[in-house]
One Martini backbone bead per residue (centre of mass of N, CA, C, O) as a GRO file, in nm:
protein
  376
    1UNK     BB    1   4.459  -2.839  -5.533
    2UNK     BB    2   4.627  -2.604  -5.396
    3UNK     BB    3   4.979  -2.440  -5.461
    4UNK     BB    4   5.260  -2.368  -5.305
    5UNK     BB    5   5.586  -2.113  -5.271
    6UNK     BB    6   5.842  -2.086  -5.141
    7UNK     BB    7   6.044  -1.803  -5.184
    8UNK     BB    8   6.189  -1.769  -4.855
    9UNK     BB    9   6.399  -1.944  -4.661
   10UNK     BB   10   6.400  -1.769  -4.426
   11UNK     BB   11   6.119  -1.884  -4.339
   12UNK     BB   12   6.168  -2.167  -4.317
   13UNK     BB   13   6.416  -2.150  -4.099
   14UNK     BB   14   6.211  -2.050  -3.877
   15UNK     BB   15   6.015  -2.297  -3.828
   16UNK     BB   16   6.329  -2.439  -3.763
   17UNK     BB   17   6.429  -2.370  -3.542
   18UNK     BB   18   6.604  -2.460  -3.218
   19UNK     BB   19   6.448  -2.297  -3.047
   20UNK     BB   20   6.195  -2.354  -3.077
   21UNK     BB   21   6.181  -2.642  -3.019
   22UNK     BB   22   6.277  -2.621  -2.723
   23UNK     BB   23   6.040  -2.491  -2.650
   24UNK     BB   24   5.828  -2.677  -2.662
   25UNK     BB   25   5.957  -2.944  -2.496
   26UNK     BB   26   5.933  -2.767  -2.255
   27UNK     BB   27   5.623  -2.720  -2.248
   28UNK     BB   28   5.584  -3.063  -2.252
   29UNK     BB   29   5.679  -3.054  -1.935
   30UNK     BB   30   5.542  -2.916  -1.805
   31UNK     BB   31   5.230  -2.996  -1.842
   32UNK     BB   32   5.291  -3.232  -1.691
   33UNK     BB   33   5.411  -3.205  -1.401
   34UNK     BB   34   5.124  -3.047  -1.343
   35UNK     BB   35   4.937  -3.285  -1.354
   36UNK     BB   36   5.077  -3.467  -1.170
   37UNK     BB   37   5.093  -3.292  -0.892
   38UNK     BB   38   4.814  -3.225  -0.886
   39UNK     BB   39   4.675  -3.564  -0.891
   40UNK     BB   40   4.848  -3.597  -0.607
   41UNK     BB   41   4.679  -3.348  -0.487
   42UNK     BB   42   4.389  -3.508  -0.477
   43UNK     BB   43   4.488  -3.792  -0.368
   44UNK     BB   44   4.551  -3.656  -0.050
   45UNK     BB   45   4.241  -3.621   0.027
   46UNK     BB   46   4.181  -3.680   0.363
   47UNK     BB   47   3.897  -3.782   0.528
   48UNK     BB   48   3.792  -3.790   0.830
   49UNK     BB   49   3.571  -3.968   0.727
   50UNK     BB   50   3.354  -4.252   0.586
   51UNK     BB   51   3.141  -4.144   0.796
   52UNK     BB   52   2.911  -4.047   0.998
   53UNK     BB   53   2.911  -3.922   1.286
   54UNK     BB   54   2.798  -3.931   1.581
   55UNK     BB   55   2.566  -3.816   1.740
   56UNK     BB   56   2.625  -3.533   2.054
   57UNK     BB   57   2.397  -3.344   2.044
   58UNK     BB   58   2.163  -3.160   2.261
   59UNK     BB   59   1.932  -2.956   2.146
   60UNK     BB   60   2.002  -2.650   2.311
   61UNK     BB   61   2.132  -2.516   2.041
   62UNK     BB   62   2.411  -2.348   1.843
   63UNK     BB   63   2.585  -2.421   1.593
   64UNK     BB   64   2.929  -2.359   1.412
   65UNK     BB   65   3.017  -2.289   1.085
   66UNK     BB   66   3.299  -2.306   0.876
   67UNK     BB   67   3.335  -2.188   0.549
   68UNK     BB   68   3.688  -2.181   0.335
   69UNK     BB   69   3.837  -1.995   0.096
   70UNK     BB   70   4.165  -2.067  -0.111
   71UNK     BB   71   4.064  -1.842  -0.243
   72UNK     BB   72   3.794  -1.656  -0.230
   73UNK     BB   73   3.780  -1.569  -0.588
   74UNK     BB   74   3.750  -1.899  -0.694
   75UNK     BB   75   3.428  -1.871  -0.541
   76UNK     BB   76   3.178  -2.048  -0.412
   77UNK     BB   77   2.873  -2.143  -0.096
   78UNK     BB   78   2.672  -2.407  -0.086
   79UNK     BB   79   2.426  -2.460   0.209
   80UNK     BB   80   2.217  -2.766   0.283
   81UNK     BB   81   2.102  -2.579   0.469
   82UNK     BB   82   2.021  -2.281   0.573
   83UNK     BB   83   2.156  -2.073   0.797
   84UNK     BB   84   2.149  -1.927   1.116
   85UNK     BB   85   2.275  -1.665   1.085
   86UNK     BB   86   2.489  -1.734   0.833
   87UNK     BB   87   2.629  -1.998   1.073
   88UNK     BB   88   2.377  -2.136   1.226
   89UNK     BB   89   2.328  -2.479   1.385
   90UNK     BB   90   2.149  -2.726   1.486
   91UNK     BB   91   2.146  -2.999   1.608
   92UNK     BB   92   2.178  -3.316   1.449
   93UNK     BB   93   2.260  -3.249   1.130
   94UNK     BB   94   2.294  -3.255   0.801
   95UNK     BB   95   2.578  -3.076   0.547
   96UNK     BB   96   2.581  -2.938   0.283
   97UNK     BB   97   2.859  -2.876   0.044
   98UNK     BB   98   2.879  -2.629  -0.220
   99UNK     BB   99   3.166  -2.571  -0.483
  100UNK     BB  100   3.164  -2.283  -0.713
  101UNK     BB  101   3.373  -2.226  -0.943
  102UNK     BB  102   3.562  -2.027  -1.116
  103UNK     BB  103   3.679  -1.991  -1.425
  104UNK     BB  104   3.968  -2.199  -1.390
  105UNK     BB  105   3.864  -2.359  -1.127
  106UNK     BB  106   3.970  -2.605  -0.878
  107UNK     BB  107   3.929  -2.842  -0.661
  108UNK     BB  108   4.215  -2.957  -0.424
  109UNK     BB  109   4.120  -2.957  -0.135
  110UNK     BB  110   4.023  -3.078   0.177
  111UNK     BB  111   3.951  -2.948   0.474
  112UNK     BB  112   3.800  -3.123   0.756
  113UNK     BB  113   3.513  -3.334   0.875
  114UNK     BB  114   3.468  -3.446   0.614
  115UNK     BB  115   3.255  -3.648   0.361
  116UNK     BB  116   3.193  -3.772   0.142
  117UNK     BB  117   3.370  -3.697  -0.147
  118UNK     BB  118   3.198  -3.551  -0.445
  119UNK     BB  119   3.446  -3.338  -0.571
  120UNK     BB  120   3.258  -3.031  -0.507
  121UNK     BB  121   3.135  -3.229  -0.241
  122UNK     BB  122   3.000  -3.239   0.082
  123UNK     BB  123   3.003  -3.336   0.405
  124UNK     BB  124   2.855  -3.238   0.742
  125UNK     BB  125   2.860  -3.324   1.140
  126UNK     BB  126   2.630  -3.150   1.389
  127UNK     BB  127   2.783  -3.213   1.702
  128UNK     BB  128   2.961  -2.946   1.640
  129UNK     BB  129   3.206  -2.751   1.580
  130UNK     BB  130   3.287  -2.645   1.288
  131UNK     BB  131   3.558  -2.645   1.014
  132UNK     BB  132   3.617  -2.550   0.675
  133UNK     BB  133   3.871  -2.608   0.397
  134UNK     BB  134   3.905  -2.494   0.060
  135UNK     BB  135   4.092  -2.567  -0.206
  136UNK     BB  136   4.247  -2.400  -0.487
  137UNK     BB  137   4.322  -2.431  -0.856
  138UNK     BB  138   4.448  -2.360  -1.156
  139UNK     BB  139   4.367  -2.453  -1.445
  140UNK     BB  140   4.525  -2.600  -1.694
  141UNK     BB  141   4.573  -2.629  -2.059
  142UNK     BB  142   4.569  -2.953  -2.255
  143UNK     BB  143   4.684  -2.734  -2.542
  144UNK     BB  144   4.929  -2.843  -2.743
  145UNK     BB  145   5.182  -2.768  -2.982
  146UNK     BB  146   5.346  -3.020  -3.201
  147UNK     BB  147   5.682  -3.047  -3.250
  148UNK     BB  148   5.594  -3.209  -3.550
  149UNK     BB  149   5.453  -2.980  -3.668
  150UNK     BB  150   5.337  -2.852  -3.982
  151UNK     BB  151   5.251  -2.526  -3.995
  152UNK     BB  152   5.183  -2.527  -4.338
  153UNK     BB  153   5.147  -2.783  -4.475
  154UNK     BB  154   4.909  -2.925  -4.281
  155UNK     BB  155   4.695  -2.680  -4.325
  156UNK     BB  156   4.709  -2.613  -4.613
  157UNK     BB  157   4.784  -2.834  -4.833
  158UNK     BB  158   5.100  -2.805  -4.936
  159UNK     BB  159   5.384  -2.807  -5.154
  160UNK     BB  160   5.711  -2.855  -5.169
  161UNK     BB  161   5.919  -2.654  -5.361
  162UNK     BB  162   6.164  -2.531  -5.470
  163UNK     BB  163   6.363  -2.299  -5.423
  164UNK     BB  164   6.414  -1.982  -5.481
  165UNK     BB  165   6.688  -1.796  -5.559
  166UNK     BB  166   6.719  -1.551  -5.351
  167UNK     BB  167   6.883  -1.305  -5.240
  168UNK     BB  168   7.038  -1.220  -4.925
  169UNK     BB  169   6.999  -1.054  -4.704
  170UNK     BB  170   7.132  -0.838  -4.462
  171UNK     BB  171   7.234  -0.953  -4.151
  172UNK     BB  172   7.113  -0.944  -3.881
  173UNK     BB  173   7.084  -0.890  -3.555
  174UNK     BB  174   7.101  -1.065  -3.268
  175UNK     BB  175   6.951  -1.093  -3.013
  176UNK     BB  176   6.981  -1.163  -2.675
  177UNK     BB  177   6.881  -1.394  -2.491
  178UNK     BB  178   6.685  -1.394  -2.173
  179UNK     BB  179   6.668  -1.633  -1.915
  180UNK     BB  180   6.418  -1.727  -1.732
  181UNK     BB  181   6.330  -1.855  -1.457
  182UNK     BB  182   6.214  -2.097  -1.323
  183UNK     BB  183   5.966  -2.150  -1.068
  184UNK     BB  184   5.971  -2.241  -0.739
  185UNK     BB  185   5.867  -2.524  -0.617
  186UNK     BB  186   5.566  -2.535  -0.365
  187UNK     BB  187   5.473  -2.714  -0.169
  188UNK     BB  188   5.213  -2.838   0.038
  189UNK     BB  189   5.128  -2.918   0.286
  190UNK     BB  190   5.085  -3.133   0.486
  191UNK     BB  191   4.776  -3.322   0.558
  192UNK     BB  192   4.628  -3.273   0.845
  193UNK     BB  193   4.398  -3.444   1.050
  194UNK     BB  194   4.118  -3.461   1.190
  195UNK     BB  195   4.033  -3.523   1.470
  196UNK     BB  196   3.813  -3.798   1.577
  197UNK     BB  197   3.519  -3.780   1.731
  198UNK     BB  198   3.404  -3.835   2.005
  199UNK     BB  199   3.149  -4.020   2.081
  200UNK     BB  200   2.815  -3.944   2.290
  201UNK     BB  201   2.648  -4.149   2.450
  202UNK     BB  202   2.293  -4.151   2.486
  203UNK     BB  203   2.105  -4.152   2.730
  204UNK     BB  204   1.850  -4.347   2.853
  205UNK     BB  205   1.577  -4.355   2.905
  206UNK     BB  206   1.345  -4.330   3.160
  207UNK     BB  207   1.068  -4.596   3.222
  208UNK     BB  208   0.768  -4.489   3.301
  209UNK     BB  209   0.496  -4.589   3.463
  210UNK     BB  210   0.197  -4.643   3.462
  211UNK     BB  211  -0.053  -4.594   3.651
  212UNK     BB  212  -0.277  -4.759   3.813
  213UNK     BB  213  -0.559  -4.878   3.755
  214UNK     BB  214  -0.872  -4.750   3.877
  215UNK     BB  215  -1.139  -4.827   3.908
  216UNK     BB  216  -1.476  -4.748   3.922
  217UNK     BB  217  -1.730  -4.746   4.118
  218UNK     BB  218  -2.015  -4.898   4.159
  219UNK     BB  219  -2.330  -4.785   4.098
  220UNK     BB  220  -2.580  -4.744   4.256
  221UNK     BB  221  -2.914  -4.820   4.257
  222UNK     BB  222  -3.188  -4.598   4.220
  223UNK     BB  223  -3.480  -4.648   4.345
  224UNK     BB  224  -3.777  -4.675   4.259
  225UNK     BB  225  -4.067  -4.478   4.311
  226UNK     BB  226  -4.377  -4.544   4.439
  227UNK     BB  227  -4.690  -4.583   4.318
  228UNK     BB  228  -4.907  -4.319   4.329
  229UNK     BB  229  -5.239  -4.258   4.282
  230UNK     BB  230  -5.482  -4.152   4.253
  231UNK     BB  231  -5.788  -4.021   4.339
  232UNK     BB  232  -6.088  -4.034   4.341
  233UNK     BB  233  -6.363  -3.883   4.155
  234UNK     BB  234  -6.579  -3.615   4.288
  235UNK     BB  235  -6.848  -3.511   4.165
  236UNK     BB  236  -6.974  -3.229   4.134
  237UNK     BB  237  -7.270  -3.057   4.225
  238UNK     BB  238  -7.579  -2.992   4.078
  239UNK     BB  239  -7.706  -2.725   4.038
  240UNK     BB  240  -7.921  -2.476   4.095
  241UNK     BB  241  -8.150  -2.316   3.982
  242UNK     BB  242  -8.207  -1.995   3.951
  243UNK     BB  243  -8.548  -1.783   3.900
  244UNK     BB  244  -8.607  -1.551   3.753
  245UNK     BB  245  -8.748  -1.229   3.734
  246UNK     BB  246  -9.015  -1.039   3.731
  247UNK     BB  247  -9.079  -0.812   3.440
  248UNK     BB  248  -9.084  -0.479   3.528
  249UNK     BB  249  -9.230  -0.219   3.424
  250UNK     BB  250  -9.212   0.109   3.315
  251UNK     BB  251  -9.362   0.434   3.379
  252UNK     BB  252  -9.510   0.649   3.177
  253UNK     BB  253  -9.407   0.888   3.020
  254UNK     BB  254  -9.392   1.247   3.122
  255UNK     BB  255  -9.381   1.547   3.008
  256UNK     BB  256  -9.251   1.851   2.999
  257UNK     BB  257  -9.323   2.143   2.972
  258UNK     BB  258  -9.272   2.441   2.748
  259UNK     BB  259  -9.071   2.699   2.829
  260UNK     BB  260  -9.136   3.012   2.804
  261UNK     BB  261  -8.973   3.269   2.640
  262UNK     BB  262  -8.758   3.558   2.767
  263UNK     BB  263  -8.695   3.816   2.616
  264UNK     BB  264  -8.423   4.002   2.526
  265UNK     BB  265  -8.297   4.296   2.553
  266UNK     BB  266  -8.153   4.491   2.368
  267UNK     BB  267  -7.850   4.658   2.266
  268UNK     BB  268  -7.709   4.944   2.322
  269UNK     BB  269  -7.455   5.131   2.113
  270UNK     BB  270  -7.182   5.280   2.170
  271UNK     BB  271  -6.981   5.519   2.035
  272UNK     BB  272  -6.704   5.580   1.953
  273UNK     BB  273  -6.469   5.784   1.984
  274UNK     BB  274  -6.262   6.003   1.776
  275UNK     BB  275  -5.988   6.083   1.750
  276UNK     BB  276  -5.785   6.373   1.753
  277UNK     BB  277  -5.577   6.491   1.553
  278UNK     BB  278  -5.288   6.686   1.565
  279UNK     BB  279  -5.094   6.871   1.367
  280UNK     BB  280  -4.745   6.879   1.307
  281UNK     BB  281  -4.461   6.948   1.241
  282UNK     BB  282  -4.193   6.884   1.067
  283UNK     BB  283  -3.936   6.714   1.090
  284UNK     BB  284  -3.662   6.576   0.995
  285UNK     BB  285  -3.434   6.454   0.729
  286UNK     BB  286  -3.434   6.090   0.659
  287UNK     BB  287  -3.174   5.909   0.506
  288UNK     BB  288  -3.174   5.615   0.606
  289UNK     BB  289  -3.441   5.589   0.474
  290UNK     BB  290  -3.643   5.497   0.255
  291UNK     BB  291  -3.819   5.599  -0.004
  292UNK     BB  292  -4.150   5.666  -0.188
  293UNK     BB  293  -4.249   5.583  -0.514
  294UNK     BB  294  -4.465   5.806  -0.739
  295UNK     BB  295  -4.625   5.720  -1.071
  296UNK     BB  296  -4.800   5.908  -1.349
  297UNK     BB  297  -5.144   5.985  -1.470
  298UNK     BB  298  -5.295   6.328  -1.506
  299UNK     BB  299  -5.583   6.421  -1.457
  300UNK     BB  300  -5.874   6.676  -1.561
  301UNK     BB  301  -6.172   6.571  -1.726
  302UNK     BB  302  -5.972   6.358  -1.900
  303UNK     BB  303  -5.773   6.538  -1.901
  304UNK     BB  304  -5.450   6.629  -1.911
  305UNK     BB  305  -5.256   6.775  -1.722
  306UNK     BB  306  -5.104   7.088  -1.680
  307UNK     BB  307  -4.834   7.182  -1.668
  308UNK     BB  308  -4.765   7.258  -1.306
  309UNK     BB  309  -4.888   7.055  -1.140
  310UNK     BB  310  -4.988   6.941  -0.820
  311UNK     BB  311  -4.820   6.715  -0.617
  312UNK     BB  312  -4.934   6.581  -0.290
  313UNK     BB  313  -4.823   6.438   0.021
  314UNK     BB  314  -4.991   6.307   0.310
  315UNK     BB  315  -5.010   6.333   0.651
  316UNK     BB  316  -5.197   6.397   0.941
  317UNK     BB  317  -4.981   6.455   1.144
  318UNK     BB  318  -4.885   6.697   0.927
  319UNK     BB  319  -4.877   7.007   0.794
  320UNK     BB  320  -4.702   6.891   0.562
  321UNK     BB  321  -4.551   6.766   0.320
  322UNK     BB  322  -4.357   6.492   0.226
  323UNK     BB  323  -4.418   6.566  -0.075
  324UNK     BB  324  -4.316   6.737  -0.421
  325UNK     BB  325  -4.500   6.781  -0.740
  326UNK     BB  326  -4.541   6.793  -1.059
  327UNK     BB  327  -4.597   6.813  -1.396
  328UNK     BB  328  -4.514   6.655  -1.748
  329UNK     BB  329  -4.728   6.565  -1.968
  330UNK     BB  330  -4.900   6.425  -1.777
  331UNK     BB  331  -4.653   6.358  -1.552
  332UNK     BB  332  -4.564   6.198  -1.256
  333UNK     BB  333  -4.299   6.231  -0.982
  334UNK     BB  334  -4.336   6.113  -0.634
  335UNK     BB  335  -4.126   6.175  -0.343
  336UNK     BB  336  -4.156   6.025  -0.071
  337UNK     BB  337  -4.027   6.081   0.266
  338UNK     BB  338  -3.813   6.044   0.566
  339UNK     BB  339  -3.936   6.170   0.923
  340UNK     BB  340  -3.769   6.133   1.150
  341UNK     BB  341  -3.809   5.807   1.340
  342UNK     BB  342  -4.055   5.747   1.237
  343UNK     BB  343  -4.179   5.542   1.080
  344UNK     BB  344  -4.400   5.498   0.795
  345UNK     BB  345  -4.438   5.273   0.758
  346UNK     BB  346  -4.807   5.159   0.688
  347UNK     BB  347  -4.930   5.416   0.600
  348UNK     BB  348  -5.155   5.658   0.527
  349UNK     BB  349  -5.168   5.814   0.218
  350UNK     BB  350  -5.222   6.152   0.051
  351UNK     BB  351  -5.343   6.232  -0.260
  352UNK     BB  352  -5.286   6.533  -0.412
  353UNK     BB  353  -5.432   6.780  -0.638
  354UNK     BB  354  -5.444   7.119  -0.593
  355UNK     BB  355  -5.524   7.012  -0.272
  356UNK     BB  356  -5.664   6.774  -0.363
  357UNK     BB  357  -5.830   6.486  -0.266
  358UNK     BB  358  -5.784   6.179  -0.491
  359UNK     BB  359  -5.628   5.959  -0.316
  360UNK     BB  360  -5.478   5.664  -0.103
  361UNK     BB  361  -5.167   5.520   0.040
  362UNK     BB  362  -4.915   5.296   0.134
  363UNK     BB  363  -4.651   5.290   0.289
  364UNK     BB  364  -4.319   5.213   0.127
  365UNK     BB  365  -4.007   5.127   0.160
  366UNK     BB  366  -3.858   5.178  -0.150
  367UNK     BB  367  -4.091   5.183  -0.337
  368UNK     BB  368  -4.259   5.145  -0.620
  369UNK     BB  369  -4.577   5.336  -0.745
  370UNK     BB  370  -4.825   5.285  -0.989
  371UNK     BB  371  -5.039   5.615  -1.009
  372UNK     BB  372  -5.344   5.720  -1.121
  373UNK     BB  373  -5.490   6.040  -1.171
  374UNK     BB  374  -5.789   6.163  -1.083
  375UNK     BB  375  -5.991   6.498  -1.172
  376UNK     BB  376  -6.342   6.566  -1.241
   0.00000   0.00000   0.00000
């Protein structure tokens, strides 16, 4: 076990000073008068019966329970059923109020119509409008330090030993205490009881009797009816049979002669006559009009047809032709342009080359036709 040694004497001599003594002893007697005063004040909570009271609610609206916290932020309020709006209650029914204080806060009196109390619970009986005040009061801690307790050798388990002198230093001066009066106590209201509600006892249902039986009349049986036989049967009689005819044949077929025929005279037809088409000169050159274009190898005898040779396109109804082009290389490009408001689309035209028709082919708006002219 280790020992330690006090050194300095002014030490010891603050630890037993005797303002801290009776410091102590005041505060174990304040600590006791607290608790015997509580323990007073809760023994003197007088519930207003001991019994819930009998029901005289009629059953036909809503009942206000109203239950305050005195001080309200000392605890919480749960009450079992929930109430209807916050705090209205049908009648006749039993509602149980749980207190849970806020730590440090203990429940000291019930004030109001409440019943079987046990500790922070009560009963209250929804006979009519109720109002419950519930007081709380700050728990005091009953842990106080021994004025007889050695402050250092018994929680040390030091040994005290003779002290060294040693010189005292020069004394300070010491303020005067001043002493703060304990605060004036105010006993809490004497507990007045709220009157136990008559009731009033529910009128006895008037009991209707049933009206009486009457039995159903006896049903008449209704007679079977008479059976009536069937008529004997009287069987059709037997018919005669008819004797078939007797079976003239028809007489033999005679062909009728085959009549010769006359040939009919041959038709000679007449001949239509071919119009003559009258060639008109050209109209003006109409470009909404796609032209038509053709283009290939010209020969004459076989051979390449000679730079310059002249290819041109003839409509019959014109006088002029519609287009007109050379040979370059034995190759020509012969544009047919659109001349006048009547289209070309579907005519036939004539292509020659130097003045012979050659071939002819039929106009298309915009096409493109690839054309060898050849020239015996």
């Amino acid at each position: 076990m280790s020992r330690f040694t006090l050194k300095t004497p002014a030490m010891a001599k603050r630890f037993f000073a005797p303002s801290l003594f009776f410091g102590l002893v005041g505060l174990l007697l304040l600590v006791g008068c607290t608790s015997a005063t509580q323990q007073t004040q809760q023994q003197s909570v007088t519930p207003s019966s001991k019994a819930p009271p009998t029901s005289n609610g009629t059953g036909d609206g809503l009942l206000t329970l109203d239950v305050q916290l005195i001080p309200e932020e000392a605890g919480r309020i749960l009450l079992n059923p929930s109430p209807v709006d916050e705090r209205h209650y049908v009648t006749d029914i039993t509602v149980t109020i749980d207190v849970i204080p806020e730590p440090g806060w203990v429940v000291a009196e019930w004030n109001g119509p409440v019943f079987e109390i046990i500790g922070d619970t009560a009963y209250v009986a929804m006979d009519g409008n109720k109002s419950v005040v519930v007081r709380l009061s700050q728990a005091l801690s009953s842990e106080s330090p021994s004025p007889t307790q050695d402050p250092i050798g018994s929680q040390m388990g030091g040994i005290l030993e003779e002290p060294v002198v040693v010189p005292n230093p020069p004394p300070s001066p010491v303020p005067t205490e001043t002493l703060t009066p304990a605060p004036t106590y105010t006993p809490y209201p004497t507990h007045t009881s709220f009157p136990t509600p008559t009731p009033t006892p529910k009128p006895a249902p008037t009991y209707t009797p049933y009206p009486t039986y009457t039995p159903y009349p006896t049903p008449t049986p209704t007679p079977a009816p008479t059976y009536t036989p069937y008529p004997t049967y009287t069987p059709y009689p037997t018919p005669t049979p008819t004797p078939a005819p007797t079976y003239t044949p028809y007489p033999t077929y005679t062909p009728y002669p085959t009549p010769t025929s006359t040939p009919a005279p041959t038709p000679t037809s007449t001949p239509t006559a071919t119009p003559t088409v009258i060639p008109e000169p050209l109209p003006s050159l109409n470009t909404q009009i796609p032209s038509d274009i053709y283009l290939g190898m010209v020969t004459i005898g076989g051979s390449a047809a000679p730079d310059g040779t002249e290819v041109t396109a003839w409509l019959s109804e014109f006088t002029e032709p519609i287009g007109a082009t050379s040979t370059s290389g034995g190759e020509y490009v012969l544009l047919a342009s659109q001349y006048g408001t009547d289209s070309f689309s579907g005519k036939t035209i004539s292509i020659k080359v130097n003045g012979q028709e050659v071939t002819s082919t039929t106009f298309y708006q915009g096409g493109a036709n690839l054309l060898d002219l050849r020239v015996p």
